[in-house]
N, C-alpha and C positions, 0 to 999 in steps of 0.2 A: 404510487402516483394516482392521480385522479385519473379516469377514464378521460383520453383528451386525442384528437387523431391529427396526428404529423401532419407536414406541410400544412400548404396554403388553407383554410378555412374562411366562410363570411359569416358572419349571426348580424342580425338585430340588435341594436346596442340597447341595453337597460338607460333608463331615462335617469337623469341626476338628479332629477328636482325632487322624487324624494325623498331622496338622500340629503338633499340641500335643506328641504322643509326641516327634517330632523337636524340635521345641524343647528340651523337657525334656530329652533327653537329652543336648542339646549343652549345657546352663545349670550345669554342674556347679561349674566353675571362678568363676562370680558368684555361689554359693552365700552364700559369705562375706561379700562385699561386698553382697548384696540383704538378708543378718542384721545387718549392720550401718546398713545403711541404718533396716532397720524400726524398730532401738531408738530413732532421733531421732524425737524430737515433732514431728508432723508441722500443728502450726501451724495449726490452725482445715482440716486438711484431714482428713477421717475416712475410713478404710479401709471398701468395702462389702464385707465379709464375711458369714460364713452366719447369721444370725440378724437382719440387716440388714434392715429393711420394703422396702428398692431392691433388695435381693441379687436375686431370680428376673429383674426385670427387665431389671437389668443383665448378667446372667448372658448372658440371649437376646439382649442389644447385642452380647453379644463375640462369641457364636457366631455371631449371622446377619452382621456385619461381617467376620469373618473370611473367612466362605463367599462375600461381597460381591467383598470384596479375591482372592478365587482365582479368579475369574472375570477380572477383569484380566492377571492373572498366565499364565494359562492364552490368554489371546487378547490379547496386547500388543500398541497400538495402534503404527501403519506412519504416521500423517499428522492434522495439525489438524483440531479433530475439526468434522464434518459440522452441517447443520441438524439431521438426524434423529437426532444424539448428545446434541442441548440438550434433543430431548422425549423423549428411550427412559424407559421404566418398567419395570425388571427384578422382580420380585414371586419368589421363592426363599422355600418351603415347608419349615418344618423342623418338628419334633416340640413340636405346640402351640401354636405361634407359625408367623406367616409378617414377613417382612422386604421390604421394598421400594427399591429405589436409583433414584433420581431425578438422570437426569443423566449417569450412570456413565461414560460415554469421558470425555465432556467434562472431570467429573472426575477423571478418571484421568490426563488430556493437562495438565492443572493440578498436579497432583501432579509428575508426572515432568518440566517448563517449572520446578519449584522443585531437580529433585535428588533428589525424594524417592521410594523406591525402592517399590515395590508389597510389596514382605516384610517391609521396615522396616517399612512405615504397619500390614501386618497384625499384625508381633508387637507392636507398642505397644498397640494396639487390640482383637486379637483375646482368646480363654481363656489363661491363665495367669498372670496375676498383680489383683489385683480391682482395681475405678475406686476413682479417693476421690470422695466427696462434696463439695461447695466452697459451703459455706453465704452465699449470696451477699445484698448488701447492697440489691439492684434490687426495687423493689415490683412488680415481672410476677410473675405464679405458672410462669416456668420453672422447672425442676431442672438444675441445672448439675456435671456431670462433671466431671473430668481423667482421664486414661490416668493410669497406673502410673510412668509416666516422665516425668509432668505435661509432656508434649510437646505433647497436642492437650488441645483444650477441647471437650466436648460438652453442648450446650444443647436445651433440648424447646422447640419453636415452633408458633406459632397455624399452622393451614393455608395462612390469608391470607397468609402473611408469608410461607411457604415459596413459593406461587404468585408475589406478587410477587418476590423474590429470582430466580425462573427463569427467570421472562419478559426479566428486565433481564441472568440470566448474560450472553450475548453480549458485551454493552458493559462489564460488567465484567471479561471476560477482556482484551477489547481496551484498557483504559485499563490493566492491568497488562502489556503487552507495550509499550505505548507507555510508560510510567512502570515501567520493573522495579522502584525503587527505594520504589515509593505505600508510604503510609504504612495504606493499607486493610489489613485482617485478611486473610488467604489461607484463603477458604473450602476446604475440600477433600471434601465429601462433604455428600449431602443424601437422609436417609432417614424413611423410615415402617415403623413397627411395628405390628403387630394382633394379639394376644393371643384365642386362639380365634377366635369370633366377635363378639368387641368393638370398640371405636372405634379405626382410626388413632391414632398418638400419631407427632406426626413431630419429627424431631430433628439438629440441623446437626452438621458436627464443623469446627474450622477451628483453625491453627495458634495457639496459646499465647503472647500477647502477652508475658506475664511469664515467659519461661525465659530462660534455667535459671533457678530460684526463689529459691537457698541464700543467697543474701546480698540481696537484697533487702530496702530496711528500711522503705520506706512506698507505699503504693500508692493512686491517686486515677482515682475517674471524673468526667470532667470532659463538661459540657454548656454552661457556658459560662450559668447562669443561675443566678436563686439559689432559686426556691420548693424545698421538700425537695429540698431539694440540703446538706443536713447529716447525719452521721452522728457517732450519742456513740463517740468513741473508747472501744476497749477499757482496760481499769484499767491500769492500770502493774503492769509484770513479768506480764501474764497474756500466755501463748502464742498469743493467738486472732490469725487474720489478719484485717484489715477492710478493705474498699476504702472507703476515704474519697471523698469528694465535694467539689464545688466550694467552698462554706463553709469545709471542712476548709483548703482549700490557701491561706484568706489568711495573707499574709507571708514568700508562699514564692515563689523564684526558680529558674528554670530555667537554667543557667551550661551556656550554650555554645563563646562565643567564637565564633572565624570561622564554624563549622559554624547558625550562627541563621540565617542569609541561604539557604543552604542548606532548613531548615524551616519558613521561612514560605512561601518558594514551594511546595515539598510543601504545605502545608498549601493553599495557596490552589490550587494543579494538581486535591487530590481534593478538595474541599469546593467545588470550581465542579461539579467533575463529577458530585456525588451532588445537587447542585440542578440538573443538565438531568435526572437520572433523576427529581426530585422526590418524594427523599426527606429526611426529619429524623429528629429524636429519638436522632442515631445518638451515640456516645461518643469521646472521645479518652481510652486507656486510658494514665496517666502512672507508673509506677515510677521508684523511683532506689534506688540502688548505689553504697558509697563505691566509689573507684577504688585498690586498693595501688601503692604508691610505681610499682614494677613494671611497672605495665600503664599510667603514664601518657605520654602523646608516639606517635608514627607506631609508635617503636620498631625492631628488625632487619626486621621483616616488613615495609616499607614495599612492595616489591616486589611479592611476592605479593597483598598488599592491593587494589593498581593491578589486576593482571591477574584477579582476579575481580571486580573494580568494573565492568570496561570491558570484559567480556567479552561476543563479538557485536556491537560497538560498531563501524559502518563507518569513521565520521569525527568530527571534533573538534565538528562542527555538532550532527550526532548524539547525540553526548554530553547538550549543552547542551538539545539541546528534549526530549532526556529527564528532565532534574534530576537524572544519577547522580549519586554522593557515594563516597567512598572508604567501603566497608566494614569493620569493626571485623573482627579473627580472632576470631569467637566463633560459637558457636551461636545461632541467630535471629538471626541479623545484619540481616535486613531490618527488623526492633524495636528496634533497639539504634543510639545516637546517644552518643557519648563528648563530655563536655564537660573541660575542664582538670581538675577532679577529682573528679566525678560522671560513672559510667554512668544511662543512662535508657533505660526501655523505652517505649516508642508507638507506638499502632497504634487505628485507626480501628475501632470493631465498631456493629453492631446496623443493619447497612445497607439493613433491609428494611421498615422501614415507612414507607409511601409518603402525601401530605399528599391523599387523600381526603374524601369527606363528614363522617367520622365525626370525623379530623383537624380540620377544620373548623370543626363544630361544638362541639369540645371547648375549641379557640383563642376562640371566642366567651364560651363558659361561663366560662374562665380571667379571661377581660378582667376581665369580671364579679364575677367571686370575688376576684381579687386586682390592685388597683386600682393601677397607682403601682410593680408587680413584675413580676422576670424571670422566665418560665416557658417552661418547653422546649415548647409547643406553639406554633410560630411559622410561616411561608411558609417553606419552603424558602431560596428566598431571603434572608430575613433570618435565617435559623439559622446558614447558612454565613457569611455574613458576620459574625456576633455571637462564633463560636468560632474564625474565623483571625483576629478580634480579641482574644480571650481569650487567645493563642498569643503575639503580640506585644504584649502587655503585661504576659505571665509569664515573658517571655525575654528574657536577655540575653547 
């Protein structure tokens, strides 16, 4: 590992701009295709720009992330990272803001175990093109990001939840190297922001269950019970995007074919595993995508498929107590499962809040309130079990 000292730390943060200058001037030739891109409606997702009530705040996400991400880049991690990389606190000082990275190798060694390159993550992330807004359907009072390339997803979190989430990293990097293939979210960063002298405000970033976005035609968060768990669809012919909910999804099938045997053990691999960390409440996020004529069957690329499926794979045993799966050629391939003539995106989010007192007590008050009904506030235990039941009785 790089030379890097545990716990809390402050630096001076490296400036973006000229990191930005170089961007900008190599972006000349996407000029056209970034104008073209802008004219399409972009679907219940809203540009922050300057007049924005988010614009300053997000402004100082890009910069202090950017300055984040060059810190990586500048001291690129040599080995799996240490105890002392799960608790480092990097705190980087910029012009009115200060920016916090919670985690940073660890996260950095998660990043680069997916592929993903430290330049990549910053130009998606970093100044130069503004977040959209993603007007989301969850009654939390988060604020919910995308990048510009709706590649990652950034969500603001209670404190609690971030503490819990950090404690348990360890085991969840380790069930993603034991399981390449989990259907979990792929956390990739976990920071706090301070604006002068005012409150923390802390904030995840993790890979983007629905990419690419462009042809996706319904979207559903599933919990596997029924209290509000409805949402009124949007009118007909209006552009807004909505995540539907479990309500929403009666009458609808999940067409897999062979690949379902495949998904409910995923399904039952991580849903045992986030009840030993004993947590609930978490989501299975469901898209689908018609499939063109084109892209349906193994197709030429059968080959290549294989050899990124099974790659690092020692033995045929291997394989198997992993639950790999032939990967689809697409981007997010760890989200994406092809059925005979639906794609689908799935991915497990919201893995951080743990069945505590307050859990507890809320389970009781439900009892109570809703007599005879399904409600996400359940044991650990019986949540896992209630939505890799929901799984196999939506698939076939």
């Amino acid at each position: 590992m790089a030379a890097r000292s545990p716990g809390p730390r402050e630096v001076l943060a490296p400036s973006p701009e000229a990191g930005h200058r170089v961007a900008t001037s190599s972006s000349g030739r996407y000029a056209l295709l970034r104008r073209l891109r802008d004219k399409q409606p972009r679907l219940g997702l809203f540009e922050i720009g300057p007049g924005h009530e988010l614009h300053l705040l997000t402004c100082m996400m890009q910069a202090g992330l950017w300055a984040a991400t060059q810190v990586s880049i500048d001291h690129p991690l040599t080995g799996p990272p240490t105890e002392e990389d799960f608790s480092e606190v990097m705190t980087q000082v910029q012009e009115g803001f200060e920016l916090g990275t919670l985690a940073g190798p660890a996260f950095a060694w998660l990043r680069h175990s997916l592929g993903l390159t430290e330049k990549d993550y910053q130009a998606s992330l970093g100044p130069g093109n503004p977040y959209l807004q993603f007007l989301s359907t969850s009654k939390s009072k988060a604020s919910f990001f995308l990048s510009h390339d709706q590649r990652f997803f950034l969500k603001t979190q209670r404190r609690r939840e971030v503490q819990a989430f950090l404690a348990r990293m360890p085991r969840y990097m380790q069930h993603l190297q034991r399981h390449p293939h989990s259907l979990l979210v792929r956390l990739l960063g976990v920071h706090s922001l301070r604006v002068a002298r005012g409150k923390k405000k802390y904030f995840i970033i993790m890979q983007s269950v629905f990419y690419p976005a462009s042809r996706i035609s319904e979207r559903y968060d599933i919990k596997g019970c029924e209290v509000s768990r409805w949402v009124d669809p949007a009118p007909e012919g209006s552009p807004l995007i909505l995540v539907l909910k479990d309500l929403n999804f009666q009458g609808k099938t999940i067409y897999l074919g062979p690949q379902r045997t495949w998904l409910l053990r995923q399904m039952e691999l991580d849903t045992t595993f986030l009840q030993e960390l004993n947590v609930l409440d978490y989501s299975l996020l469901v898209a689908f995508q018609c499939l063109h004529k084109d892209e349906r069957g193994p197709g030429s690329s059968l080959v290549f498929r294989t050899a990124r499926s099974v790659q690092g794979v020692q033995s045929q045993h291997e394989l198997g107590a992993q639950n790999r799966r032939l990967l689809p050629e697409a981007p997010n391939a760890l989200h994406i499962l092809d059925g005979p003539e639906q794609r689908y995106f799935l991915g497990l989010v919201d893995l951080a809040t743990v069945y505590g007192l307050r859990k507890r007590l809320e389970r009781l008050w439900k009892t109570l309130r809703y007599p005879g009904r399904t409600f996400s506030t359940v044991s650990p235990a019986r949540y896992a079990r209630r939505l890799y039941q929901w799984v196999e009785t939506h698939t076939e």
